[in-house]
C-alpha positions in Angstrom: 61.0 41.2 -19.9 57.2 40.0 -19.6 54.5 42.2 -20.7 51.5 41.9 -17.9 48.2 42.9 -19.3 45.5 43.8 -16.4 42.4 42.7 -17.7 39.1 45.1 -17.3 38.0 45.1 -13.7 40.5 43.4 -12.7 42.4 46.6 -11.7 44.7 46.4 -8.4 43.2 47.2 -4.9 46.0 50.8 -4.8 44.1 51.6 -8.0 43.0 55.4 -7.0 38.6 55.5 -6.7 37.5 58.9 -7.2 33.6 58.5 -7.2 31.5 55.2 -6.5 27.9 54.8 -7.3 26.4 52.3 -4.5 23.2 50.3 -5.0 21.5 51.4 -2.2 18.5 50.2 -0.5 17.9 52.6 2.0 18.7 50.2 5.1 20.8 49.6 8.0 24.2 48.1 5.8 23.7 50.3 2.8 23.8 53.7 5.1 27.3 52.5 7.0 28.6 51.6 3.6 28.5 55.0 2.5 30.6 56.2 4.9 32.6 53.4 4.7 33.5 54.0 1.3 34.0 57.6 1.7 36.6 56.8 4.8 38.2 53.5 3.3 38.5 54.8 -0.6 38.2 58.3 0.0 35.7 58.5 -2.7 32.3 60.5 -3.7 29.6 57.8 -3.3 26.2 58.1 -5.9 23.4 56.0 -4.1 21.4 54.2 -6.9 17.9 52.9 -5.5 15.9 50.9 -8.3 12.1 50.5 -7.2 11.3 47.3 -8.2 7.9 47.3 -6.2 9.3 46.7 -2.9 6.5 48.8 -1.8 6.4 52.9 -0.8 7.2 52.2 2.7 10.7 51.0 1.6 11.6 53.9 -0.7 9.8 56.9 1.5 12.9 59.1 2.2 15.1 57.5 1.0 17.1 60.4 -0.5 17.2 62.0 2.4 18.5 59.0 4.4 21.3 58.8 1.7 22.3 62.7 1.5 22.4 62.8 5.5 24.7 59.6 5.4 27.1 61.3 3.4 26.1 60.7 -0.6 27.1 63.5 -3.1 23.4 62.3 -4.8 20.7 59.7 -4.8 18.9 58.2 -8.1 15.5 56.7 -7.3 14.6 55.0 -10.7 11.6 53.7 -11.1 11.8 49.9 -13.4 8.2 48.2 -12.7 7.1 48.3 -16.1 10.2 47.3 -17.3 10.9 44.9 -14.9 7.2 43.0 -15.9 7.7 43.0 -19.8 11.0 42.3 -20.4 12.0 40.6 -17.9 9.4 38.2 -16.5 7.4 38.1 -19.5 10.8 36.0 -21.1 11.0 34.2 -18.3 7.5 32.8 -18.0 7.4 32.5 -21.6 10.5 29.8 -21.5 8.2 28.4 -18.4 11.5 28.7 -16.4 11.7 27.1 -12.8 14.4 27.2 -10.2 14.9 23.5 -8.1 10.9 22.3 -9.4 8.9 25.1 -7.6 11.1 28.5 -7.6 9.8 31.3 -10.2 13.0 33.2 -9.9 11.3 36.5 -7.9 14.6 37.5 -6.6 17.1 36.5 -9.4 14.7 37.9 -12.4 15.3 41.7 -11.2 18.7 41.8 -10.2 20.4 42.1 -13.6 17.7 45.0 -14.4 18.8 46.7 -10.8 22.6 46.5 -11.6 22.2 47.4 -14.9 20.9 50.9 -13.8 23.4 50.9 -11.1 25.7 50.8 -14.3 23.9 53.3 -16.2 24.1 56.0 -13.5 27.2 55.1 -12.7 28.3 56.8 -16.7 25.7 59.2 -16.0 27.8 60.6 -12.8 31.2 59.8 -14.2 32.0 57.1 -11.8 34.9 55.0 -11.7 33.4 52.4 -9.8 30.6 50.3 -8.5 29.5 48.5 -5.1 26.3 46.8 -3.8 25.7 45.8 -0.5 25.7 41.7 -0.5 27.0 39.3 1.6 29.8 36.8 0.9 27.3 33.9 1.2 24.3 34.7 -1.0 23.5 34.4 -4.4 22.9 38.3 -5.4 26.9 38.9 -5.0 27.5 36.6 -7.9 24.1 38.2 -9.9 25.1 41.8 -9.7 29.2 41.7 -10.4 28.4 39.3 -13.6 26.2 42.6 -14.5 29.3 44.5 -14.2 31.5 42.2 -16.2 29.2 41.8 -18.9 28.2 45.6 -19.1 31.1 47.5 -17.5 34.1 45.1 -17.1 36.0 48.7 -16.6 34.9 49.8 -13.2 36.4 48.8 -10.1 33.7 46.6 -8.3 33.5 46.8 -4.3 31.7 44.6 -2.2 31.8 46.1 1.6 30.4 42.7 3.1 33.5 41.1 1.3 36.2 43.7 3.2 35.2 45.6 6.2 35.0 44.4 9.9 31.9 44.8 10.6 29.8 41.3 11.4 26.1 42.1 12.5 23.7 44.9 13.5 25.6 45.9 16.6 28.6 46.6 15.1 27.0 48.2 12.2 24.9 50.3 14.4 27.8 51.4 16.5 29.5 52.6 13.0 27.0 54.6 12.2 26.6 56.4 15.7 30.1 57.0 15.9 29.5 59.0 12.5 26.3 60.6 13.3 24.4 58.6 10.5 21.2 58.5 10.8 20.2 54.9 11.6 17.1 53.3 10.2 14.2 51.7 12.6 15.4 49.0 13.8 13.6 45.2 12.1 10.3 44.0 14.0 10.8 41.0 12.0 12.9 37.8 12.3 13.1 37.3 8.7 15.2 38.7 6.2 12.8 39.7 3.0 12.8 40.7 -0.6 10.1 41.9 -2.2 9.2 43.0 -5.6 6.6 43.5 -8.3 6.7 39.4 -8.7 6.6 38.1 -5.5 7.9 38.3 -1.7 10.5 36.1 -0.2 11.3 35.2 3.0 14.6 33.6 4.8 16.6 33.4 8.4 15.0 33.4 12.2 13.5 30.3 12.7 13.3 29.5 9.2 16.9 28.3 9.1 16.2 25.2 11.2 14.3 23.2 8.3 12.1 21.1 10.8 10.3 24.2 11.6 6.8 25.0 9.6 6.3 28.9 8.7 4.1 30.8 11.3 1.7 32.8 10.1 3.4 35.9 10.7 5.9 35.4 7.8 3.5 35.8 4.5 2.6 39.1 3.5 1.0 38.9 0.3 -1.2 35.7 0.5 -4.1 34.7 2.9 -4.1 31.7 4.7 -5.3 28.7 2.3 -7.3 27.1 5.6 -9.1 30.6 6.3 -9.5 31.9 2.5 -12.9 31.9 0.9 -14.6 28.5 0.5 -16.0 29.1 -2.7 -12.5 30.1 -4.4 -12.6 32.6 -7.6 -12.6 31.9 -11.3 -10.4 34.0 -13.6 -10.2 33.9 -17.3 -6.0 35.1 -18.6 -5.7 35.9 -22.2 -2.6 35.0 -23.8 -1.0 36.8 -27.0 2.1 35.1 -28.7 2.8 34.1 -25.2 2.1 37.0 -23.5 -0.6 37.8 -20.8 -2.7 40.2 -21.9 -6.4 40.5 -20.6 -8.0 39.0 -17.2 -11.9 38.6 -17.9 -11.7 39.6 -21.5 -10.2 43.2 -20.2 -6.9 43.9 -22.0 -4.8 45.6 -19.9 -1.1 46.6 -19.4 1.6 43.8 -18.0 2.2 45.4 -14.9 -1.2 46.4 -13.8 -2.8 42.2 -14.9 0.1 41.0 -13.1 -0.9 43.3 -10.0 -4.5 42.2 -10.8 -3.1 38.9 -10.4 -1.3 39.6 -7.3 -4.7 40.6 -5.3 -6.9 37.4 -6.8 -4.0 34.9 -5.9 -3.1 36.4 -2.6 -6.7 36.5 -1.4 -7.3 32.8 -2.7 -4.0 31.8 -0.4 -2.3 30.7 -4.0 1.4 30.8 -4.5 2.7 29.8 -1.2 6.3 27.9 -1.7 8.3 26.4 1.0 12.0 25.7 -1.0 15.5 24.0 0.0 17.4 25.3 -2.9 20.9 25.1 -4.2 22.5 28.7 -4.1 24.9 29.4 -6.5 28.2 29.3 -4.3 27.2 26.0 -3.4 25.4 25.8 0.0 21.9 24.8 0.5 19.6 27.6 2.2 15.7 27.8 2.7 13.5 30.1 1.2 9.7 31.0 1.9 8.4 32.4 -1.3 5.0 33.9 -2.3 3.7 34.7 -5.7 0.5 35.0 -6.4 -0.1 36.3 -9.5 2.9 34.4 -11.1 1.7 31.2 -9.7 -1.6 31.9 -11.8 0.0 32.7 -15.1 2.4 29.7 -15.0 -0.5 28.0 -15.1 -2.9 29.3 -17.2 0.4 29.1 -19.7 1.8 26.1 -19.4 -1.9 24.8 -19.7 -2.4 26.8 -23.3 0.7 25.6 -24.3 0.1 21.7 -23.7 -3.7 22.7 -25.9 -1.8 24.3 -28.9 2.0 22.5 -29.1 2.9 19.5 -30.4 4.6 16.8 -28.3 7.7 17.3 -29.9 7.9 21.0 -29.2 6.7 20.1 -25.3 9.1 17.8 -24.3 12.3 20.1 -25.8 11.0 23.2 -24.6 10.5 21.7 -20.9 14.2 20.4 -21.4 15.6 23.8 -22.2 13.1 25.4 -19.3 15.4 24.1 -16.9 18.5 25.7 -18.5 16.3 28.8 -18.5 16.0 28.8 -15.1 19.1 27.7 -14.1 20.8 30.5 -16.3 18.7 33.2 -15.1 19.0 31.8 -11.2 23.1 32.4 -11.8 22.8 35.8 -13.2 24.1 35.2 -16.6 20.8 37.0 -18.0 23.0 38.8 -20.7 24.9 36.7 -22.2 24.3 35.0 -26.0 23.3 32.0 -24.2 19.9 33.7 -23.0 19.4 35.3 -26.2 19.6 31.7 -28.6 17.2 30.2 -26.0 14.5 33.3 -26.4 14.9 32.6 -30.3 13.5 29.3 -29.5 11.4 30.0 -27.6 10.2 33.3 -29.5 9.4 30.2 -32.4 7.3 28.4 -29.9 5.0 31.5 -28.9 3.9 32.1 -32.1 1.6 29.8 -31.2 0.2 30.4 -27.6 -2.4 32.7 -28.6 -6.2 32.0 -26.6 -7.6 31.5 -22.9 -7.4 29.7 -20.4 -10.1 29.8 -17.2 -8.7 29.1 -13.7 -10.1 28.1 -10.5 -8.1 29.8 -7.3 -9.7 28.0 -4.1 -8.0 28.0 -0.9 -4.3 27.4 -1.8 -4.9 25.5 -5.1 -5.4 25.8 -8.9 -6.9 24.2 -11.2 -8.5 24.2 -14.8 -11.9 25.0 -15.8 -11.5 25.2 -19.4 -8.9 26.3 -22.6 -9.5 28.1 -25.5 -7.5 28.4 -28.6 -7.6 29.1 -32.7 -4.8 27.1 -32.6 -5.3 24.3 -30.8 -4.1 20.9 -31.8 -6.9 19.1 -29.9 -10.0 17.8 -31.8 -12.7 16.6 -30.1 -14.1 14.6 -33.5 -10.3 13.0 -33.7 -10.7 12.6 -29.4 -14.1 11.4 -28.7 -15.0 7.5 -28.1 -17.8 7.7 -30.4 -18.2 6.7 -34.1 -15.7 8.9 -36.4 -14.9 9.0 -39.6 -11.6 11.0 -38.9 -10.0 8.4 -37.4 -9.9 4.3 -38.8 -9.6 2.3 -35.6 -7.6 -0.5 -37.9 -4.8 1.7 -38.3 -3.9 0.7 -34.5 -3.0 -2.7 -35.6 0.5 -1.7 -38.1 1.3 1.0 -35.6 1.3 -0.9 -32.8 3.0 -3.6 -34.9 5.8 -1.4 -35.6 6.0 0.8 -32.6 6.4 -2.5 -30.6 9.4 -4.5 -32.6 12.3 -3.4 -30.4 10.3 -5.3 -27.7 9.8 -8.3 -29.6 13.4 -8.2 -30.8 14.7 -7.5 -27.3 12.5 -9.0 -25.2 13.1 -12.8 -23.6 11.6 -14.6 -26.9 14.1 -12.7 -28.8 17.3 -12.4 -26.3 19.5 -15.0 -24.5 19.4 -12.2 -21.7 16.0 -11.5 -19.9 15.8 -7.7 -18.3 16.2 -6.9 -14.7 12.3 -7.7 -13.0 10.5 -10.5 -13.2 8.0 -10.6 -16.6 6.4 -13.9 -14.7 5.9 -14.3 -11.1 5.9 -18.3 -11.8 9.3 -18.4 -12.6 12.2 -17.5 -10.1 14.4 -14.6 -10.5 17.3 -16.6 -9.1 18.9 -19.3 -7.5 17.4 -18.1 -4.2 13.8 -18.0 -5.3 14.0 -21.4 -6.8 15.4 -22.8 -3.8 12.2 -21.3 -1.7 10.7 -22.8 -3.9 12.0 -26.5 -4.3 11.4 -25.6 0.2 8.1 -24.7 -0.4 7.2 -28.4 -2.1 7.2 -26.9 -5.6 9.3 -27.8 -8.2 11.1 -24.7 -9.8 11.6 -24.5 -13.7 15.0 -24.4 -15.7 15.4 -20.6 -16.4 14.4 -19.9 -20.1 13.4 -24.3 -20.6 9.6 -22.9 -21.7 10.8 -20.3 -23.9 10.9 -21.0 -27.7 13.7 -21.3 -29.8 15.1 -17.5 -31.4 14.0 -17.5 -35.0 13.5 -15.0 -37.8 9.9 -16.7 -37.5 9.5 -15.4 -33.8 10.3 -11.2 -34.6 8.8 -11.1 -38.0 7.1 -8.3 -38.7 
């Protein structure tokens, strides 16, 4: 006799559903999945919608477009402060980026939005949780590793993952056959997300990779070509790590980041055109724009290379990409995430000053850095005549930092390296014979270097 053990979550599909609470974004799949549940599970269904700053034309009505689709109740929580401080504060703080220019807009609030999903899902007693993602993108994966990490009990459903239905028309159809109330139909070819952080941009003619974006796609930044000629300077305070003033103004993280948003996006700054690896192993192409993070990357990364040591740099860069990767697979909870923000929590301690920006048509660059812990010295740095700094001291550095070449290079080694250290003497048989063609005599490999001695790599 065997003993099965059904891990959380992991319940069978007969297991019975009484009451689901769907995240719910207010559109065209989320209303038919209501329904859907309702017929397919015969379930209550709690719509969760989590305003991330997708922007008040998103979220207008959207409790009524739930309640006429057939929810028992719709939660509209409102995370934007949240979303800024604790999650992409950590984030840019670890100087985290996704495949060299991706700063994680998308993946950063997902594990906030299923949390609530989770939370509300207590609140109403639910037994279960669904979202509304497809079987090809990376937000699936994001969202149910929420679940498993904060409620591995509930049942998860995934509609995209079970039902029939394959595109608007049939989704449409659903809904009239129901007498749900269908949403306006898209005037845009592009499928977007958009948040507090930044605005992305995918499908239409954006899947074929040879075509360039057409001006109608950005919605948050102005056209680097057309933008003001004479660009905008901004000054970012940093404390421990965190932005905290623009201009000497201290202010609160969401409204500097918002700040950020409208001196960026009127500058054309933050514009990123991405092939990128998704999570389930397909390649996809992304438009992104973020304005105001593009900014504070900067104005970060450029405070930290002022007030780090070189050390400190080159590790934390290494675990960056970890960062990134970590938080672009939705494993934001997990212990892993919370040893690298001990790290990096010891690095910040530092990053405490200003740094002055130049935003001009599409680029960034640096106007100056200020810090009362910078490591830079302009008496150790300048050319001039110091008495901080001995130039002889060069000579036993260089001395030591140099032996491994003098022991391994050709006056030390029976085996030169790949590349030719002089252009007189041929790499191989091939060379010498061009040679010997051209009228010149070719050496014997090695005859004019001296003999290995203890003489030859002393110190």
């Amino acid at each position: 006799m065997h003993n099965h053990r059904i891990l959380p979550g992991l319940a069978c599909v007969e297991q019975r559903i009484g009451r689901v609470a769907l995240a719910y974004s207010g559109g065209l799949d989320t209303s038919v999945a209501v329904p859907w549940l309702v017929e397919t599970y015969g379930c209550e269904v709690v719509c969760v919608a989590v305003d991330v700053g997708q922007g008040d034309s998103e979220l207008a009505g959207i409790e009524e477009r739930a309640t006429a689709a057939g929810a028992m109740a719709c939660h509209v929580i409102d995370v934007r402060d949240e979303l800024v401080a604790d999650f992409i504060w950590p984030v840019l703080r670890a100087g985290a980026v996704y495949s060299r220019k991706y700063l994680l807009g998308t993946a950063m609030a997902r594990p906030l939005i299923a949390r609530e999903i989770v939370r509300i899902a207590r609140l109403e007693g639910c037994d279960a949780v669904a979202h509304g993602c497809t079987g090809k993108g990376n937000d699936q994966v994001r969202f149910e590793l929420t679940f498993a990490w904060l409620a591995p009990d509930l049942r998860v459903i995934a509609p995209w993952r079970e039902w029939s239905i394959r595109g608007r028309k049939d989704a449409e159809a659903y809904a009239l056959a129901r007498g749900v109330p269908i949403p306006p139909p898209k005037t845009s070819l592009y499928s977007r997300d958009r948040n507090v952080w930044h605005c992305s941009h995918e499908g239409g003619p954006l899947e074929d990779s040879g075509n360039a974006p057409t001006p109608d796609v950005f919605r948050l930044t102005a056209d680097p070509a057309t933008a003001p000629l004479e660009g905008e300077a901004v000054e970012i305070g940093f404390r421990s790590g965190d932005p905290v003033s623009i201009d000497g103004v201290p202010l609160a993280p969401r409204a500097l980041l918002e700040a950020l948003n409208r001196i960026g996006g009127r500058n054309g700054i933050g514009r990123v055109d991405l092939i990128e690896d998704r999570v389930v192993g397909l390649k996809s192409r992304g438009i992104y724009e973020t304005p105001g993070g593009t900014l504070l990357y900067a104005a970060h990364s450029e405070l930290e290379q002022l007030v780090l040591d070189r050390g400190t740099l080159e590790l934390k860069d290494d675990l960056a990409r970890r960062y990134a990767s970590l938080v672009y697979e939705g494993r934001w909870w997990g212990t892993e995430r919370a040893a690298l923000d001990a790290f990096v929590d010891v690095t910040q301690q530092r990053v405490t000053g200003s740094v002055t920006l130049k935003a001009c048509r599409g680029s960034v660059s640096v106007i100056s850095r200020q810090s009362e812990n910078a490591l830079y010295r302009e008496a150790l740095a300048t050319f001039e005549a110091s008495d901080l700094y001995d130039h002889s001291d060069a000579t036993g550095f260089i001395r030591l930092f140099g032996l491994p070449y003098r022991v391994a290079g050709p006056a030390g080694s029976d085996t030169p390296p790949r590349g030719n250290p002089n252009p007189e003497r041929p790499e191989s048989v091939a060379d010498a014979t061009t040679m010997k063609g051209n009228g010149r005599q070719p050496e014997i490999a090695g005859s004019d270097l001296p003999a290995r001695s203890e003489e030859t790599v002393r110190l």
